[in-house]
C-alpha positions in Angstrom: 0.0 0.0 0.0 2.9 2.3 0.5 3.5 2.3 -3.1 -0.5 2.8 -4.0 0.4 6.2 -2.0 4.1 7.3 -3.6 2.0 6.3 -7.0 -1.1 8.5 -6.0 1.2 11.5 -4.7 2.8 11.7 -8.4 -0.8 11.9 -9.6 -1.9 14.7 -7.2 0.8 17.1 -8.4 -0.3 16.1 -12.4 -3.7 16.8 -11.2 -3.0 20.3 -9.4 -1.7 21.8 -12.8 -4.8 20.2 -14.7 -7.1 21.8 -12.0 -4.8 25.3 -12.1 -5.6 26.1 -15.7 -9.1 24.8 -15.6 -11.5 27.6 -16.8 -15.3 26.4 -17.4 -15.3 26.1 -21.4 -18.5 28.0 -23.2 -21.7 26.6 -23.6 -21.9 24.4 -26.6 -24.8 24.1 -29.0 -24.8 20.5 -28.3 -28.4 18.4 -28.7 -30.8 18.0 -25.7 -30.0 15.0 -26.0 -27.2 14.2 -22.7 -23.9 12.9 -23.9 -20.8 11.7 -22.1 -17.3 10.8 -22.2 -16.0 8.0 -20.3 -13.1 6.0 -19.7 -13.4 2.1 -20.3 -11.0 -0.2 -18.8 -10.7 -3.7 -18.2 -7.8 -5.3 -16.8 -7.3 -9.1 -17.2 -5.1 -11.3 -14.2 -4.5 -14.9 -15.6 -2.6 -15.8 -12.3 -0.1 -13.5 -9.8 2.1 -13.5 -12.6 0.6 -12.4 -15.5 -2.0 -9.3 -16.0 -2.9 -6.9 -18.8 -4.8 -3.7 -19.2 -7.2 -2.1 -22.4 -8.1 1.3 -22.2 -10.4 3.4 -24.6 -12.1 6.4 -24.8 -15.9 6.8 -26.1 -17.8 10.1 -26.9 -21.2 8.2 -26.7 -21.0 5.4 -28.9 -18.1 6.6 -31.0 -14.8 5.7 -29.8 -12.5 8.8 -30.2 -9.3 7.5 -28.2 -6.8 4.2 -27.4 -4.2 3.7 -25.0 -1.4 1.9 -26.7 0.1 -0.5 -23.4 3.7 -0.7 -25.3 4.2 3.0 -25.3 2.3 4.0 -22.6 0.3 6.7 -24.6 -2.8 7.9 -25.4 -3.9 7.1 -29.2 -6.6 10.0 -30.8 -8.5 8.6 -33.1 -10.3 11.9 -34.4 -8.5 14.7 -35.8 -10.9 16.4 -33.2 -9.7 13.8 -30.5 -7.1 16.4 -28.5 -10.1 18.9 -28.1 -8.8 22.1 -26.6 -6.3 20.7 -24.3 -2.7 22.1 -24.3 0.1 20.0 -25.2 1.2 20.0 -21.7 -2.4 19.5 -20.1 -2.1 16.2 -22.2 1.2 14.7 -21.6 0.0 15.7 -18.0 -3.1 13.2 -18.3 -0.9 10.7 -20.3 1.6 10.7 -17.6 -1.4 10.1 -15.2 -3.1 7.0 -16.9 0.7 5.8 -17.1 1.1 5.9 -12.8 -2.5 4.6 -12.5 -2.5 1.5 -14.9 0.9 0.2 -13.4 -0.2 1.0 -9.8 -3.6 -1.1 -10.4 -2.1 -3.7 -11.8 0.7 -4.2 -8.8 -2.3 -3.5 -6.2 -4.8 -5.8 -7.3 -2.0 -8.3 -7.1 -1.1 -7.3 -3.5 -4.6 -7.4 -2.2 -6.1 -10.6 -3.9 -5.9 -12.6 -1.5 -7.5 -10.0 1.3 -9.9 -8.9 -1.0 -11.1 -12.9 -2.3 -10.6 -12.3 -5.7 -10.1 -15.8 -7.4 -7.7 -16.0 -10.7 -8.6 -15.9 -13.6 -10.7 -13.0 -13.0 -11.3 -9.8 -14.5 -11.9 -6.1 -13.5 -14.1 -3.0 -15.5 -14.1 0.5 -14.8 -15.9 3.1 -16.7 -15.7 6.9 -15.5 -16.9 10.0 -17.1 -18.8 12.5 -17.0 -22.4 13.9 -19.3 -23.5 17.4 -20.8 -26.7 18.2 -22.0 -27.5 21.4 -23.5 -23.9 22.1 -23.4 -24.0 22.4 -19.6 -22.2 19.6 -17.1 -24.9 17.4 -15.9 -23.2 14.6 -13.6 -20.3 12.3 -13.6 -20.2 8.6 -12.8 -17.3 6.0 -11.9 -18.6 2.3 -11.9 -16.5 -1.0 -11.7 -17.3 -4.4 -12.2 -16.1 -7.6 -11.2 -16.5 -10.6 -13.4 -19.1 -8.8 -15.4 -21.6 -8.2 -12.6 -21.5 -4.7 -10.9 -19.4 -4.9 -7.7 -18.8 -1.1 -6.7 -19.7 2.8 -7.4 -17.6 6.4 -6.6 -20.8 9.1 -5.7 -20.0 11.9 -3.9 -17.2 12.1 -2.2 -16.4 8.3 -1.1 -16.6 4.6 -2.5 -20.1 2.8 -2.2 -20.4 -1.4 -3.2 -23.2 -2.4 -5.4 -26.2 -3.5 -4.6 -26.2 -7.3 -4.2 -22.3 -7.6 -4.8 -21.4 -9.0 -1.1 -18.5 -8.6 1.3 -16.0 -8.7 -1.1 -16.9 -5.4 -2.3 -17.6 -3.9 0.7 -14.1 -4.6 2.1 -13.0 -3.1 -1.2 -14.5 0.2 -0.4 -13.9 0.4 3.1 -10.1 0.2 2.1 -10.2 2.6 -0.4 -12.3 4.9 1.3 -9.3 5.5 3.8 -7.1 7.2 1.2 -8.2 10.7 1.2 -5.9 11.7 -1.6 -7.0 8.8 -4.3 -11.1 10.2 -3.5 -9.6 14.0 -4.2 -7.8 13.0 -7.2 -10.6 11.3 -7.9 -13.0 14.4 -7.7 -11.3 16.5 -9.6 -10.7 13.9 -12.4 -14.7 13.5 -12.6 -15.8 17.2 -11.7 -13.2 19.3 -13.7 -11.4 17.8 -15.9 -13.7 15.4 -17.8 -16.1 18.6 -18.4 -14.1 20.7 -19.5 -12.3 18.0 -21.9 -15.8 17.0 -23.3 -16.9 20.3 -23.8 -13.1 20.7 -25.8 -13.5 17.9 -28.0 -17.1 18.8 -29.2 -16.2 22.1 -30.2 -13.2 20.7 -31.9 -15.3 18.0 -34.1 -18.8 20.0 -34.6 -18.3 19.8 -37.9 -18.1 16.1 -38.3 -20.6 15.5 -35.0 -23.1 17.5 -36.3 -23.2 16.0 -39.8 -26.3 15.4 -41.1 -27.2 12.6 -43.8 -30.5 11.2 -44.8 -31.4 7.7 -45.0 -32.3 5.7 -47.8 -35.0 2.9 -46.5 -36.0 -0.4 -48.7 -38.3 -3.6 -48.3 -37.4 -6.7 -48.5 -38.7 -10.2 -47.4 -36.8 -12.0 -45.1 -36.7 -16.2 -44.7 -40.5 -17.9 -43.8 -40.6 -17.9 -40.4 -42.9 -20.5 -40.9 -46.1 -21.9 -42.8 -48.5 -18.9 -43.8 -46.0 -16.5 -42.3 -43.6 -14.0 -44.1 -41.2 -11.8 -42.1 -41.2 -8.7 -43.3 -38.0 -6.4 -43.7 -37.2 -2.5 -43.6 -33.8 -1.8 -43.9 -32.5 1.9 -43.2 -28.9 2.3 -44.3 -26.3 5.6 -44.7 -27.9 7.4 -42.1 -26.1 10.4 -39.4 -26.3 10.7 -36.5 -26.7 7.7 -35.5 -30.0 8.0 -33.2 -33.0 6.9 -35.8 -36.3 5.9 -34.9 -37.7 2.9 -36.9 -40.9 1.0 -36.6 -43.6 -1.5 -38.5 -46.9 0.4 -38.8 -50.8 -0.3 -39.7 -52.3 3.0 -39.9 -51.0 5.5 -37.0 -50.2 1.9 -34.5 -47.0 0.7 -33.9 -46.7 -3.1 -34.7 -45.7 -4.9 -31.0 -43.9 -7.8 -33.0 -41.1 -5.0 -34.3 -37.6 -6.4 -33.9 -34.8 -4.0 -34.1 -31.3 -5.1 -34.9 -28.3 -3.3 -33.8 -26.9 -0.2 -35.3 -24.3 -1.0 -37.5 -21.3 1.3 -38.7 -20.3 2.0 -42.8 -16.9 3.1 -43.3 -18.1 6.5 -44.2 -19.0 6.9 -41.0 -22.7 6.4 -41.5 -25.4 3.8 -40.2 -27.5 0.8 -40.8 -30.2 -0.5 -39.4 -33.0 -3.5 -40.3 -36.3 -4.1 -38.2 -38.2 -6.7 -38.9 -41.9 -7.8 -38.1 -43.1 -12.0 -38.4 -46.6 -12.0 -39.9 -49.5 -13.7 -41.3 -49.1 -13.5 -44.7 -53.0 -12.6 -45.1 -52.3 -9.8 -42.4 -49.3 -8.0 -44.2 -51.3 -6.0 -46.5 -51.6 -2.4 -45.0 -48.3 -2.4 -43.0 -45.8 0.4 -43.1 -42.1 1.0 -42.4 -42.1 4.7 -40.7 -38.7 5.9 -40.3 -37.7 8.8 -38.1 -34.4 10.7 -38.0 -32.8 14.4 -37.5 -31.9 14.6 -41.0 -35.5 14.4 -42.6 -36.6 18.0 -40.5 -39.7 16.1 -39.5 -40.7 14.9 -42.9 -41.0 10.9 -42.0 -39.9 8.2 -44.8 -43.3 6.1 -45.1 -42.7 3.0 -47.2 -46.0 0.6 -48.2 -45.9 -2.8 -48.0 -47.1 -4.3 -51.4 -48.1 -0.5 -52.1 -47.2 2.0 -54.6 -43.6 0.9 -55.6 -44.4 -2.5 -55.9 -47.4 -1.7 -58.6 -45.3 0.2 -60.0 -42.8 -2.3 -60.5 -45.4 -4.9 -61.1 -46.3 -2.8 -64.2 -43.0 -2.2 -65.7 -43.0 -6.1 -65.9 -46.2 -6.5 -67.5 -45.0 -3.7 -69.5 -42.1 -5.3 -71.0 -43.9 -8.6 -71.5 -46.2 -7.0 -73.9 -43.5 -5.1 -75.7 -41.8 -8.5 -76.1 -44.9 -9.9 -77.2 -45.4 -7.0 -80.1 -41.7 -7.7 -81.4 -42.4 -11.4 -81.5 -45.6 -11.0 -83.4 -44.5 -8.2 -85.7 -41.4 -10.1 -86.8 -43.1 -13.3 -87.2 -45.7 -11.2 -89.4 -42.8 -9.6 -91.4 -41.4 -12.7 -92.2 -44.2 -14.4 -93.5 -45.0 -11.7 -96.3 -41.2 -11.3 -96.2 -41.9 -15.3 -97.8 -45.2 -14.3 -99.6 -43.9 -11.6 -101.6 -40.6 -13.6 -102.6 -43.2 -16.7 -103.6 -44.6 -14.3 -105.8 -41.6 -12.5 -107.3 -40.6 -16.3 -108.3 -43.6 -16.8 -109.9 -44.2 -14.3 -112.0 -40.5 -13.8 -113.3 -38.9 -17.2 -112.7 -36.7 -18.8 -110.2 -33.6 -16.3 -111.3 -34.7 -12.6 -110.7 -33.4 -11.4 -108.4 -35.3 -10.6 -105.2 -35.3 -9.0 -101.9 -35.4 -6.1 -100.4 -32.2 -4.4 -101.8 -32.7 -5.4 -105.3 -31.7 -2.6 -107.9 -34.0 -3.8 -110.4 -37.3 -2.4 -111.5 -39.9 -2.6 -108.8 -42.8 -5.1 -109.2 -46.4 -4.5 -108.1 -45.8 -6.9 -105.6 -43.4 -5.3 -104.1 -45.3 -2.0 -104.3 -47.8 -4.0 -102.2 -45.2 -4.7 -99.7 -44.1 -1.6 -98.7 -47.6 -0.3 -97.2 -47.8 -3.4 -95.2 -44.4 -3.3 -93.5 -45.0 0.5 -92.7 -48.6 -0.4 -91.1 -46.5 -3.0 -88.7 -44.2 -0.6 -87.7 -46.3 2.3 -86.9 -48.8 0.1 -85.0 -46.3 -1.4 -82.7 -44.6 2.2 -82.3 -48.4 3.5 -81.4 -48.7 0.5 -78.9 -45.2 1.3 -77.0 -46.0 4.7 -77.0 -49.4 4.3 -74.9 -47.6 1.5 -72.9 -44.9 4.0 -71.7 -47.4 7.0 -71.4 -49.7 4.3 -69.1 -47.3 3.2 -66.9 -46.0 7.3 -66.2 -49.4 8.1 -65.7 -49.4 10.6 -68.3 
């Protein structure tokens, strides 16, 4: 424990000049939605031999820093990651997270057997703080043991979890005795993180405040089973990542709505597909409604077996006609195409010449001809034209 104390007295000093320049940052024009920053750690002890620590840095769900364990620095992810923070405020904080993850990990080790921990075993922390409206709006330190939650920092001391036993109430009571690691602590959670958030979402409003539309399809997904379809409504290349998608009859949201997760494009954009199992006599009338920032209120609606799929319904009936005029009209110009050289043969013998690029003098038959291949051809022109003008509702 002596060294817990040397290693927290080299932190106080780096947290005395964070807390010395510290000026509250201007409001920013953030959404009223809150938003935090937060620290996650997880540390990994295989036996009293071996350990290991990840740490990262998330601004809500986006990850905007690493800590690279070989160095012993902090990795920004975002151009924007280093917010407003002076060079020296942040090799300050890197020099901190370098003291704490080497103390925790020699610590842990030292009080395993007092605090019950049994190897292999693994601690989380996650610590930040939250904005809304631009303005600070609380801070939070949690940490978990195996998974489960085993202990809390609130106020001014530690506090074990609901439910998570002795173990961590010895924990806190030993940690709760080090006045300097609670006010380094503090000012961490209450100073520092604020003013960094409020830094790095100035610095990437830009890119934080991008706004794309989605594009939103239907699709049917595998038969859930006989008489059943499953219904999909995929939204993809959306920003910000908040959306609001559901299944709809009417103006009621369908209860069977199954949302996946939010997945990320490389372009830094966002898909989504929600699904709804139904009776394939109940699908008619359903609806995908999608809500996001992007669309200023003006919801994407999309129809299950409604407009677009009439429309593309008659495109193919469409085309199959079309195909149908061609077929008949060359099967009809082929057979006077035959008729007229049966003729030609005929009347001047098996060797004049015949055909429809013959130089030769022009034979009433052919004259006959000519009238009938135009009548084809302007018929099945008329019929594609009032095809086309059909199907555009013109």
């Amino acid at each position: 424990m002596l060294l817990l104390l040397l290693l927290f007295e080299g932190l106080v000093q780096c947290g005395a000049s964070l807390e010395a320049s510290q000026v509250p940052g201007p409001p920013h024009p953030a959404t009223e939605e809150p938003l935090s920053f937060r620290v996650l750690q997880t540390s990994s002890f295989a036996n009293r031999s071996w350990a290991s620590s990840q740490a990262s840095g998330w601004l809500g769900e986006l990850q905007t820093h690493g800590w690279d364990n070989a160095l012993g620095t902090i990795s920004f992810l975002r151009p924007w990651s280093r917010g407003n923070f002076s060079a020296k405020e942040l090799r300050n904080l890197q020099n901190l997270f370098q003291l704490y993850f080497h103390g925790f990990i020699i610590e842990v080790q030292a009080f395993e057997h007092q605090f019950q921990f049994e190897y292999p075993f693994e601690l989380q922390v996650s610590a930040g703080c939250t904005v809304c409206a631009g303005k600070a709006s609380g801070t939070f330190l949690n940490g978990a043991y195996q998974g489960s939650d085993f202990l809390s920092f609130r106020g001014d001391s530690w506090q074990p979890s609901p439910g998570a036993g002795s173990r961590a109430q010895k924990v806190c009571a030993v940690l709760n005795q080090y006045l300097d690691i609670k006010e380094i602590v503090q000012t961490l959670l209450s100073y520092t993180c604020p003013r960094f958030l409020a830094g790095i979402l100035e610095a990437g409003k830009t890119e934080l405040e991008r706004q794309v539309k989605p594009e939103a399809w239907l699709s049917r997904g595998p038969s859930p089973g006989p008489g059943r379809l499953l219904l999909v409504c995929h939204v993809s290349g959306f920003h910000p990542k908040p959306v609001w998608v559901m299944w709809m009859r009417g103006e009621q949201k369908q209860r069977g709505t199954q949302r996946g997760d939010v997945l990320p494009h490389a372009d830094g954009t966002w898909y989504l597909r929600v699904t709804l199992d139904v009776a394939a006599r109940e699908a008619a009338g359903l609806s995908c409604r999608v809500k996001h920032s992007s669309l200023g209120g003006q919801d994407i609606v999309i129809h299950w077996g409604g407009r677009n799929s009439a429309l593309l319904t008659l495109l193919c009936l469409v085309v199959i006609v079309t195909l149908l005029v061609l077929l008949v009209g060359h099967s009809c110009f082929k057979k006077h195409s035959s008729n007229q050289k049966a003729l030609a043969a005929a009347v001047h013998g098996p060797d004049s010449p015949t055909g429809a690029d013959t130089q030769g003098p022009r034979t009433p038959g052919h004259q006959l001809y000519l009238p009938q291949e135009s009548w084809i051809k302007n018929r099945f022109l008329k019929k594609w034209k009032t095809s086309l003008h059909q199907l555009w509702g013109r």
